[in-house]
Backbone bond lengths (Angstrom), bond angles and torsions (degrees), N, CA, C in turn:
res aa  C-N    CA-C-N  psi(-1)  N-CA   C-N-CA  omega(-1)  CA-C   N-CA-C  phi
1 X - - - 1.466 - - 1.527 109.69 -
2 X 1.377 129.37 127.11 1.062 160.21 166.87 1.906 99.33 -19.46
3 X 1.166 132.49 120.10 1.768 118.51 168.34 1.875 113.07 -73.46
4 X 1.109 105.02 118.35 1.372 111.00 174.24 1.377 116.68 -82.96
5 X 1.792 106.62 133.47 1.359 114.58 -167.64 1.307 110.31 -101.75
6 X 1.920 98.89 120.58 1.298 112.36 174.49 1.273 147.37 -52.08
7 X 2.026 103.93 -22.34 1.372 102.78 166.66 2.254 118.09 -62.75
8 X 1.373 95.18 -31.90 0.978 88.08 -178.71 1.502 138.27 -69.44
9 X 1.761 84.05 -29.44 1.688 90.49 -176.93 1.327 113.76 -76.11
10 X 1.386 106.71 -20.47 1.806 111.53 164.49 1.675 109.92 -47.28
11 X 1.654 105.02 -54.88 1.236 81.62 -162.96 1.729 115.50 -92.28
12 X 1.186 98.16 9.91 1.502 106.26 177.34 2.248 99.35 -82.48
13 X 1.244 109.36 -17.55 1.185 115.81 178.89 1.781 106.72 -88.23
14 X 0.943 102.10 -20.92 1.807 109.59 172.22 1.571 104.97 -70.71
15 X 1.343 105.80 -70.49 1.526 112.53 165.47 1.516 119.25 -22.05
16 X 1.293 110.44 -73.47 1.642 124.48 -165.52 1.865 93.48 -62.57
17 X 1.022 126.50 14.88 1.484 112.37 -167.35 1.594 107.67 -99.11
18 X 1.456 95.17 -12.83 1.709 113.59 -164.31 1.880 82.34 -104.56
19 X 1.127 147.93 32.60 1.579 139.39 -178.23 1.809 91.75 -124.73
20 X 1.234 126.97 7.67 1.448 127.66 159.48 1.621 116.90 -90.17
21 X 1.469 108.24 -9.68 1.513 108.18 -179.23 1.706 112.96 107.30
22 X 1.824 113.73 4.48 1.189 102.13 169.71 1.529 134.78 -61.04
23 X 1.330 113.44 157.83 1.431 94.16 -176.65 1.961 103.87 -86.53
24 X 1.712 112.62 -33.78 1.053 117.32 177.57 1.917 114.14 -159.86
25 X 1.121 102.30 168.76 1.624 100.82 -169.03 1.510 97.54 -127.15
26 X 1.725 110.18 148.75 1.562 115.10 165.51 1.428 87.40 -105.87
27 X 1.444 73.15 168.54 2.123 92.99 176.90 1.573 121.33 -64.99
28 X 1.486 111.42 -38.02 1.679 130.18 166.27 2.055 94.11 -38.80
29 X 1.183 110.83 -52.68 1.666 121.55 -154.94 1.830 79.26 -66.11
30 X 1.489 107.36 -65.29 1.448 99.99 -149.21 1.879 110.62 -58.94
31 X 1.610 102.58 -34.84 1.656 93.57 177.26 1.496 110.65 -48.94
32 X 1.693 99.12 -49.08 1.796 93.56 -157.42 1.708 99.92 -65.69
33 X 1.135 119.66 -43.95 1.769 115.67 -171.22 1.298 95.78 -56.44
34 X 1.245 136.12 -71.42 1.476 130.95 -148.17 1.770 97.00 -95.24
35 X 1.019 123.19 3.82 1.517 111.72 177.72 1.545 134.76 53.28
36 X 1.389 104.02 36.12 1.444 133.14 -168.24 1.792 125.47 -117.88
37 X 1.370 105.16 120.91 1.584 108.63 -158.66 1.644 96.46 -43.30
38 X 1.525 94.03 165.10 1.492 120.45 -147.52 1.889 92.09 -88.12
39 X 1.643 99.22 -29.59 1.498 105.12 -152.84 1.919 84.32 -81.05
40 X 1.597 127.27 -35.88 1.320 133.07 -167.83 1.772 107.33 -75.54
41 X 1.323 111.97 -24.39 1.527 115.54 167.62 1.136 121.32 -67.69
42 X 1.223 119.00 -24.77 1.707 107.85 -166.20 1.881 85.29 -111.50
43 X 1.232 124.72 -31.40 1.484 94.91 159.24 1.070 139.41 -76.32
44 X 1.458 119.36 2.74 1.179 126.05 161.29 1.643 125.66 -79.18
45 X 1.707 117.09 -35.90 0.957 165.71 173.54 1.926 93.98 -44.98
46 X 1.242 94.54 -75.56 1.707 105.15 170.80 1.449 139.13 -53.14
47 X 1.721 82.30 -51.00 1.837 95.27 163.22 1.656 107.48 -53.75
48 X 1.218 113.65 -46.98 1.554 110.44 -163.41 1.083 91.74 -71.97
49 X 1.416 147.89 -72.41 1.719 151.02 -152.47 1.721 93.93 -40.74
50 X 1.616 120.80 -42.83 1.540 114.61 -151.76 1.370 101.28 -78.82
51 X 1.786 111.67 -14.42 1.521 106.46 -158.56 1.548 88.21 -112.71
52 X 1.673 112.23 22.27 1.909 97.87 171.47 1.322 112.79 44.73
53 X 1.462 120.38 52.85 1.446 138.89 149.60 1.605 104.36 -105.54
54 X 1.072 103.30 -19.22 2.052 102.07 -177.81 1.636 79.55 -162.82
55 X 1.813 73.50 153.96 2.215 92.90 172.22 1.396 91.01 -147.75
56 X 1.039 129.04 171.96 1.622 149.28 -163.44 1.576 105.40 -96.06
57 X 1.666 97.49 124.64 1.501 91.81 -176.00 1.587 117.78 -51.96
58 X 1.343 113.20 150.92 1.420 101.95 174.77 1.583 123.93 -87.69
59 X 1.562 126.44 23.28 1.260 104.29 -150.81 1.871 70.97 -158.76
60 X 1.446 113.13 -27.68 1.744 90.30 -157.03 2.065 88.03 -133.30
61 X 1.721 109.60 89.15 1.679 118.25 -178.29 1.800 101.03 -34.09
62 X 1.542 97.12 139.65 1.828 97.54 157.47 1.595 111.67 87.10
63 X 1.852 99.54 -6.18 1.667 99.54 162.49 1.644 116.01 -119.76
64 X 0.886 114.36 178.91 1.731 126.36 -174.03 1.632 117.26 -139.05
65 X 0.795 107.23 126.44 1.798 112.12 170.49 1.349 91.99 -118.70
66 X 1.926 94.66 162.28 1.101 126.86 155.38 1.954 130.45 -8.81
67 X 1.170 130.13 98.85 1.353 103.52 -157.02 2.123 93.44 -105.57
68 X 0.859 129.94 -168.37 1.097 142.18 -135.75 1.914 116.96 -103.30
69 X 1.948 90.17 -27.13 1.784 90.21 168.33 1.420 98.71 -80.01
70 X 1.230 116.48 -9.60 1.886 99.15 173.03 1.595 132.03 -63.82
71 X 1.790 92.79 -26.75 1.412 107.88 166.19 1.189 113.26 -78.16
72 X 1.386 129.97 -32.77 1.169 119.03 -158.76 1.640 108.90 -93.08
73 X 1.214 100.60 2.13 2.148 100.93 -176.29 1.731 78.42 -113.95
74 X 1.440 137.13 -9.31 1.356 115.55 164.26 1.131 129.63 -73.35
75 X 1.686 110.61 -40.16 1.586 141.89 143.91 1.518 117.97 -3.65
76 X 1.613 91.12 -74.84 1.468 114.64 168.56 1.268 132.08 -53.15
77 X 1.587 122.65 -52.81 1.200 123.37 146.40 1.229 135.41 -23.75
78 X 1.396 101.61 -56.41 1.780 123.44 -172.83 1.507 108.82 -55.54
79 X 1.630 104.39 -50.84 1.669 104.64 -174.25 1.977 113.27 -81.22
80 X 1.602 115.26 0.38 1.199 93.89 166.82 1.896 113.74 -115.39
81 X 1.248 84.13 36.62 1.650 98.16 163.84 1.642 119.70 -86.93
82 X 1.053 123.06 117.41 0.966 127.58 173.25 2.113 127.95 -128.60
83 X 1.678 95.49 114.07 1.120 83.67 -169.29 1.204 153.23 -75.67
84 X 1.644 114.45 -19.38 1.586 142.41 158.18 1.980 85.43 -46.34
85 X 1.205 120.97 -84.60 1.416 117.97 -146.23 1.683 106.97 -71.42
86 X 1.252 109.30 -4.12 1.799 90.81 177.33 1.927 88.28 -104.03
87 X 1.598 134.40 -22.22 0.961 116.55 150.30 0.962 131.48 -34.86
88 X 1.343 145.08 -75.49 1.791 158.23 158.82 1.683 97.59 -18.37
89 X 1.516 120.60 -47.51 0.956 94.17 -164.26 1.899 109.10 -97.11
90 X 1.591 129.27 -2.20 1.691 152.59 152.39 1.684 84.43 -52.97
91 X 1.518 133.39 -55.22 1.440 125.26 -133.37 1.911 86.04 -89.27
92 X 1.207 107.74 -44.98 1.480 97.65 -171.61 1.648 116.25 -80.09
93 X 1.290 116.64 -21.77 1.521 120.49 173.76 2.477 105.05 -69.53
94 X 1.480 104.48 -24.40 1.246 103.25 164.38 1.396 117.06 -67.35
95 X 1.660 113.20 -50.33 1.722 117.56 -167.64 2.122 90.85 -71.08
96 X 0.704 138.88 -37.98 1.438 134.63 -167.65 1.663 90.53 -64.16
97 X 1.347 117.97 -24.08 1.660 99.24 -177.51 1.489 123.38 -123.36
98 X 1.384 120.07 13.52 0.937 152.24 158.73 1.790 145.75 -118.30
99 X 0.993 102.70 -34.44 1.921 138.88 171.31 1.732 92.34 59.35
100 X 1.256 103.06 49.33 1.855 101.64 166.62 1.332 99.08 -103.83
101 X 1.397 122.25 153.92 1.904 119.82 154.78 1.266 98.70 -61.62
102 X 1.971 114.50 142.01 1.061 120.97 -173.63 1.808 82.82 -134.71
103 X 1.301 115.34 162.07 1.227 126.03 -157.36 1.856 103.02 -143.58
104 X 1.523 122.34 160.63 1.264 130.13 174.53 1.463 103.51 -119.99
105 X 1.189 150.25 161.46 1.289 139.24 164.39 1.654 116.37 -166.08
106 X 1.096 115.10 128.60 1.892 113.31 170.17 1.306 110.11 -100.34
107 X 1.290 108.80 177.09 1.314 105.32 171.30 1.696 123.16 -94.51
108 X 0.704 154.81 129.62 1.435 161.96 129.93 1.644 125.79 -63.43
109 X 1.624 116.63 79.52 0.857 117.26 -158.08 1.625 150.69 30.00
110 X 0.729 137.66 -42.89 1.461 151.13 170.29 1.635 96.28 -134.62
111 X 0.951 149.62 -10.24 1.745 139.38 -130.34 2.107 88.07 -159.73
112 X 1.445 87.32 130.14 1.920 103.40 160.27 1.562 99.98 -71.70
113 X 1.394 108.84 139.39 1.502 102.43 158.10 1.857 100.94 -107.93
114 X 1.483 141.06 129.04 1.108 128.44 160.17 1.878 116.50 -72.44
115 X 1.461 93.65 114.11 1.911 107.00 175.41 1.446 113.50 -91.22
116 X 1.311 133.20 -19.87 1.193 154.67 -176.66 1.446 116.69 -124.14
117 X 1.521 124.93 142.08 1.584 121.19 142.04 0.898 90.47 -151.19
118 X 1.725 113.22 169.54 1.360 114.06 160.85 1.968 91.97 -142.16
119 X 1.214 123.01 127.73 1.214 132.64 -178.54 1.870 121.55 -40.63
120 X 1.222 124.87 -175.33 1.137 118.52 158.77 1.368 111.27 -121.98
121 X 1.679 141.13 165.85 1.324 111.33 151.61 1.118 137.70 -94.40
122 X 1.373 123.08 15.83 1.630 121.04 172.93 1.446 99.02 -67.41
123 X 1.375 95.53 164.77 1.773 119.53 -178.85 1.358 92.20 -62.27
124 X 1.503 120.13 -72.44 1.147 102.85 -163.93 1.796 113.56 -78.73
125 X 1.518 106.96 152.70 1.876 92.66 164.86 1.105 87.01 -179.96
126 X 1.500 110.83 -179.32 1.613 115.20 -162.07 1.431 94.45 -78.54
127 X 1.909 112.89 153.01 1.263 115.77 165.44 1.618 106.54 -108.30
128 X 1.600 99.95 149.19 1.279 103.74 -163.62 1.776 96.41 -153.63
129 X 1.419 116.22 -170.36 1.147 143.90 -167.67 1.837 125.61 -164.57
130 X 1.378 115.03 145.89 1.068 101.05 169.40 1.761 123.61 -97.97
131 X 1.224 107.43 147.93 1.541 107.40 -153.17 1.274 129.85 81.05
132 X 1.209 121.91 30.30 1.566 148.08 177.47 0.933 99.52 -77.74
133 X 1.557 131.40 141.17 0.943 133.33 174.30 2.057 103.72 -137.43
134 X 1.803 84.02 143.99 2.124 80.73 -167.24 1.643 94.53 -140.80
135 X 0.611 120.67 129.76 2.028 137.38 160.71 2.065 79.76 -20.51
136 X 1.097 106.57 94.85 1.619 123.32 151.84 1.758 104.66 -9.17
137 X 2.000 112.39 -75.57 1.089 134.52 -155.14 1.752 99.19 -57.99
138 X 1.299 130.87 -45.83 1.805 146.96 -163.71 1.128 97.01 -91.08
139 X 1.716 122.21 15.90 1.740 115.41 157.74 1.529 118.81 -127.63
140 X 1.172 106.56 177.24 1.633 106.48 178.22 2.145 103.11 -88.95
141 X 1.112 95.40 -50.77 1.440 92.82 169.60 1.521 108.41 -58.78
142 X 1.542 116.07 -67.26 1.475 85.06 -167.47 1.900 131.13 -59.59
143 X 1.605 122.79 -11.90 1.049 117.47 129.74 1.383 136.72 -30.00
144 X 0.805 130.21 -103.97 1.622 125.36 160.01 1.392 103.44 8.29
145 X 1.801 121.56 -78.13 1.378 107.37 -152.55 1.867 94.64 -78.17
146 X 1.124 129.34 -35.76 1.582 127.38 -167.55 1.624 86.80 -65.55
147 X 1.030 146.88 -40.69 1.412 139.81 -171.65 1.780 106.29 -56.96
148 X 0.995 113.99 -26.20 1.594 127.40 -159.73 1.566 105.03 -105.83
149 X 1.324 111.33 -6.65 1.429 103.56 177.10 1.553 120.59 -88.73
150 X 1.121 124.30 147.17 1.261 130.12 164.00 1.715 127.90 -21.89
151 X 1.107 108.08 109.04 1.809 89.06 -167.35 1.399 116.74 -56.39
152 X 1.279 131.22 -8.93 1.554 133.51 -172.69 1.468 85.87 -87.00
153 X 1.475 113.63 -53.16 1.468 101.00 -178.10 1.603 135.31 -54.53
154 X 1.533 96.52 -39.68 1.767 101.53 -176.22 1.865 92.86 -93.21
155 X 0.777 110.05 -19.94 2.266 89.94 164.79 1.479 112.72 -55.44
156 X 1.642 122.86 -48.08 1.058 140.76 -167.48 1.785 98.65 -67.41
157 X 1.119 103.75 -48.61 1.639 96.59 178.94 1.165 119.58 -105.44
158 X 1.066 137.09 12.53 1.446 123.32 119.42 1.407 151.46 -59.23
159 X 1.278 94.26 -44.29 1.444 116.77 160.87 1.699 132.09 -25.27
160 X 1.698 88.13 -43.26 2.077 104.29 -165.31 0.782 105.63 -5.67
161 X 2.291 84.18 -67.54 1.313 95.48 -141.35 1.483 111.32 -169.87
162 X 1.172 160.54 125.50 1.801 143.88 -144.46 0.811 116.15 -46.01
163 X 1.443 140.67 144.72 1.538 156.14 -110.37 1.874 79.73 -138.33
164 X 1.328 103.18 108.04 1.387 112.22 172.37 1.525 135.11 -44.96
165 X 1.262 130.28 -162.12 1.711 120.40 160.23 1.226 121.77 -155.05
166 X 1.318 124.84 112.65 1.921 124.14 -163.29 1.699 75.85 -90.67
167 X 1.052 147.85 -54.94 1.284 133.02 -155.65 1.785 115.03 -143.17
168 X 1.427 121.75 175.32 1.235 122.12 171.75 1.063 118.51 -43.92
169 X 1.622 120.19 -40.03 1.561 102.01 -154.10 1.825 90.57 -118.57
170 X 1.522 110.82 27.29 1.605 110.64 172.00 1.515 103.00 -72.25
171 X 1.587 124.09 147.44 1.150 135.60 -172.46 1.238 111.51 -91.40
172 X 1.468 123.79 113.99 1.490 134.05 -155.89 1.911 108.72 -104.98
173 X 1.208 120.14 -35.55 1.034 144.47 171.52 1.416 124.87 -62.59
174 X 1.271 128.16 111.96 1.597 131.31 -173.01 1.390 113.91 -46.38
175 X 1.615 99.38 -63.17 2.038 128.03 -167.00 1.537 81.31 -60.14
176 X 1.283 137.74 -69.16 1.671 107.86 -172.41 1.367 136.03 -89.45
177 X 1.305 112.31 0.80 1.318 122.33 149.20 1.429 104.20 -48.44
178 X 1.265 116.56 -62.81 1.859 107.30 -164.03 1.647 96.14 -79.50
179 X 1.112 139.41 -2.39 1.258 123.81 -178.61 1.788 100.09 -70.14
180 X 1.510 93.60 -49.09 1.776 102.87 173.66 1.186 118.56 -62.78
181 X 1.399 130.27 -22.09 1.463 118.36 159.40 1.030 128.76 -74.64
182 X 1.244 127.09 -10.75 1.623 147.21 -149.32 1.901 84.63 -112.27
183 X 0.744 100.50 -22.23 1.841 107.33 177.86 1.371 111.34 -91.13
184 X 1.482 110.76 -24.49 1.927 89.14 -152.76 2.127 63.68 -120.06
185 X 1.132 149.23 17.32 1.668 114.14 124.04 0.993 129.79 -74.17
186 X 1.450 109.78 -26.49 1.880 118.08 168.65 0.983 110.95 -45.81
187 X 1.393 129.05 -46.47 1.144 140.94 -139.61 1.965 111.32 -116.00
188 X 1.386 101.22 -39.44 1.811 102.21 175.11 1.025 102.86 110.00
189 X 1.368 139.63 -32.50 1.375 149.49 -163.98 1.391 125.14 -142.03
190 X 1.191 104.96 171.60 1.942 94.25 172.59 1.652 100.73 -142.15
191 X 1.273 101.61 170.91 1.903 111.57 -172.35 1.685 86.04 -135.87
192 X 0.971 101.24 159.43 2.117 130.17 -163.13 1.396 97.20 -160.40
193 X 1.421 119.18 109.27 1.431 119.12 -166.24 1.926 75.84 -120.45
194 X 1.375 127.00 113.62 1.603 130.24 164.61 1.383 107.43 22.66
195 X 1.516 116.43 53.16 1.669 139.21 160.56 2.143 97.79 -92.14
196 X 1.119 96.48 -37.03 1.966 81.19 168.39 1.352 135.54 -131.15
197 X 1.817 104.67 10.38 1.293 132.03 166.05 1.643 114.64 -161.23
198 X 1.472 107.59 110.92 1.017 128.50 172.00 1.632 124.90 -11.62
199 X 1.509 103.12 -35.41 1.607 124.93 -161.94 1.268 106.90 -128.01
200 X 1.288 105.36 2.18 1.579 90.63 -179.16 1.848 106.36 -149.20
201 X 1.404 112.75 166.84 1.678 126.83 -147.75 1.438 96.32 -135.84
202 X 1.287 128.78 160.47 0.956 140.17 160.68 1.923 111.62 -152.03
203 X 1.608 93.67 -179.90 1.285 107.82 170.28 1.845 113.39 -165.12
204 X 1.178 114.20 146.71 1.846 104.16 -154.41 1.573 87.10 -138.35
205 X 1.195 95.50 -169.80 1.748 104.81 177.73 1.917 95.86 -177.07
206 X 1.207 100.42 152.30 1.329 106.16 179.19 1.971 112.23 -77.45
207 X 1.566 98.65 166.78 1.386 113.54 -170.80 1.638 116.72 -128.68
208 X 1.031 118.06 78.57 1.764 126.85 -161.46 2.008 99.97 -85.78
209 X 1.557 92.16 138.42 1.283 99.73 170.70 1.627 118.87 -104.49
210 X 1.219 112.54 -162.54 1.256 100.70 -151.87 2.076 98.26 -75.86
211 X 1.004 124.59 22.23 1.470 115.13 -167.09 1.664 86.12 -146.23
212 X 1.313 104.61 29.04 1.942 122.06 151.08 1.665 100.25 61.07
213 X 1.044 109.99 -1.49 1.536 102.92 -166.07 2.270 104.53 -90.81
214 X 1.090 122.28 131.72 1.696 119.78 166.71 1.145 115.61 -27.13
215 X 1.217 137.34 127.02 1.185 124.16 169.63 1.868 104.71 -143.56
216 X 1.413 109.16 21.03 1.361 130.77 -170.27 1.489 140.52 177.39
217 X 0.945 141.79 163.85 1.425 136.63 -165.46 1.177 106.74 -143.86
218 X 1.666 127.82 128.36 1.248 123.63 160.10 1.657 113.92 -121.94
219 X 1.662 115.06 125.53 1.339 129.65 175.84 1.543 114.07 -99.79
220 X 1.537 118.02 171.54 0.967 152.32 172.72 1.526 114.82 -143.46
221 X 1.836 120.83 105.38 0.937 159.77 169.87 1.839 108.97 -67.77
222 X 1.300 104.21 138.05 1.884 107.81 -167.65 1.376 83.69 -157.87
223 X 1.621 130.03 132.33 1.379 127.92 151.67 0.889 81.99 -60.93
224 X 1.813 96.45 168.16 1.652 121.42 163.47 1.261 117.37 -57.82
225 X 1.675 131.87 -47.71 1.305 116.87 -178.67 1.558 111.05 -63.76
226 X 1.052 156.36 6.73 1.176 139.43 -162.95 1.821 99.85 -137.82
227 X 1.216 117.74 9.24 1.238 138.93 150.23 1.756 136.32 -72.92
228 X 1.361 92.23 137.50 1.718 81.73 -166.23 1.646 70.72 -158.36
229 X 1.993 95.03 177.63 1.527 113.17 -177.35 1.528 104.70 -94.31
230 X 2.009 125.03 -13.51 1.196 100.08 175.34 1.800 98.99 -108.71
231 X 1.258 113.69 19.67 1.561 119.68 167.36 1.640 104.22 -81.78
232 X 1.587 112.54 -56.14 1.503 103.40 160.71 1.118 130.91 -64.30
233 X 1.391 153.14 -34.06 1.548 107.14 137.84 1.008 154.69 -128.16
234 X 1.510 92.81 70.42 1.655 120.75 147.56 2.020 100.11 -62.98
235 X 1.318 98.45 -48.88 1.650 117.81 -166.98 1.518 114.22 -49.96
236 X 1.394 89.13 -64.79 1.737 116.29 166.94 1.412 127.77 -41.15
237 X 1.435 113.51 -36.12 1.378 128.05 163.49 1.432 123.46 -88.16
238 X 1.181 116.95 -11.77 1.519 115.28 169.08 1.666 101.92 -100.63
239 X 1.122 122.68 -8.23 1.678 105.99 -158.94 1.919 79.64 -100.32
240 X 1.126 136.64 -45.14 1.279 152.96 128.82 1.272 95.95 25.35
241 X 1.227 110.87 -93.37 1.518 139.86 -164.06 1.580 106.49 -65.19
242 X 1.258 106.72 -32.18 1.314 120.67 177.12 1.573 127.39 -82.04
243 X 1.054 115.84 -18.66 1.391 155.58 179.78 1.969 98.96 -78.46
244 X 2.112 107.57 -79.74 1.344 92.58 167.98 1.229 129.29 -59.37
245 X 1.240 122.15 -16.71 1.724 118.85 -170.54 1.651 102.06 -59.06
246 X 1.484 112.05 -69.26 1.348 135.62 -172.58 1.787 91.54 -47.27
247 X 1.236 131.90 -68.86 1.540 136.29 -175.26 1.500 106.67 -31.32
248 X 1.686 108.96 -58.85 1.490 101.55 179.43 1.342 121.46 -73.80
249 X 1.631 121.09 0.74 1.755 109.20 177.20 1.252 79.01 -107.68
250 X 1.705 148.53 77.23 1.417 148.42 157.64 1.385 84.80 -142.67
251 X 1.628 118.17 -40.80 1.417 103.81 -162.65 1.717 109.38 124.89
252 X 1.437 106.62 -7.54 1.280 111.35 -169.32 1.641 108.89 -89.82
């Protein structure tokens, strides 16, 4: 294994000190937190200010904030995020540990669009497509993202016009539609027991980017026979987990 260099991780430990919500740090703060000579802080302290990783507060001598190449390699980060392709690759690290079709999806006004799948290999499994589009409300993803919308926003789109029906037991009714959304924020997730295919179940969880807000949905697909209540959550806890993984390579 490679020897890791201590000047750096010092100051990569200066850095991470401001990821609790400080607004800025003196050098007194950084010896005593990290327990590092007094004379190695302020050259560290300096090095960073010259390379615009930190600049000197302007208002309060002997502290430092955040300086400005921090934004700009965050900047950078931000624009080679992409969410369809790090989906595909959240959706297939789920089917390798489960073998259900797992799915990506946004919302499109009233309607899921699927941006991601990755198949299962049993014979049987849900059939699908990318760019599918399904009544939001008769899925587990589109739960998730309609749960996350603004209430001025999701009154307005519900409202149109009557809440359609892919199947018998799809939820047609506004007042319990939102009762079930009002559940699956309680809750983190949502369950779709053959609300948009007769034969088949799901369970989703939301996908936050780095400015915390939904901006995606990731499911896990189960025909009905291969469904049960401690198969869902088994499901629920991996799509879960699967859900934050993908959030923190967005930034969330």
């Amino acid at each position: 294994m490679a020897r890791r260099t201590p000047a750096l991780q010092r100051s990569l430990d200066i850095l991470e000190l401001f990821t609790d919500g400080r607004e800025s740090v003196s050098a007194p703060e950084v010896v005593e937190e990290l327990d590092l000579p007094r004379t190695s802080v302020h050259e560290l302290l300096h090095t960073l200010e010259s390379r615009r990783y930190l600049h000197r507060h302007p208002d309060i001598p002997g502290r430092y904030q955040l300086g400005i190449q921090l934004f700009r390699l965050g900047s950078a980060y931000a624009d080679q995020l992409d969410v369809p392709k790090t989906g595909q690759r959240i959706a297939r690290e789920l089917v390798e540990r489960c073998n259900e079709t797992t799915h990506v999806a946004v919302l499109d006004h009233r309607h899921i669009v699927y941006i991601a799948k990755v198949d299962s290999s049993h014979a049987v499994r849900m059939v699908s497509s990318l760019g599918r589009r399904l009544p939001a409300h008769c899925t587990a993803l589109g739960k998730v993202l309609l749960a996350h919308l603004p209430e001025e926003v999701l009154a307005r789109r519900l409202g149109e016009s009557p809440l359609e029906s892919l199947s018998e037991r799809s939820i047609t009714e506004v007042p319990r539609l939102l009762e079930e959304l009002a559940q699956v924020r309680r809750s983190g997730s949502a369950v779709e027991v053959c609300e948009a295919n007769p034969d088949v179940c799901c369970v989703a969880a939301p996908v936050r980017d780095r400015t915390r807000q939904v901006v995606a949905a990731l499911s896990i697909s189960v025909p009905l026979h291969r469904w049960s209540e401690e198969r869902a959550e088994e499901l629920r806890a991996l799509v879960t987990e699967g859900a934050l993984k993908y959030s923190a390579e967005l930034g969330g």
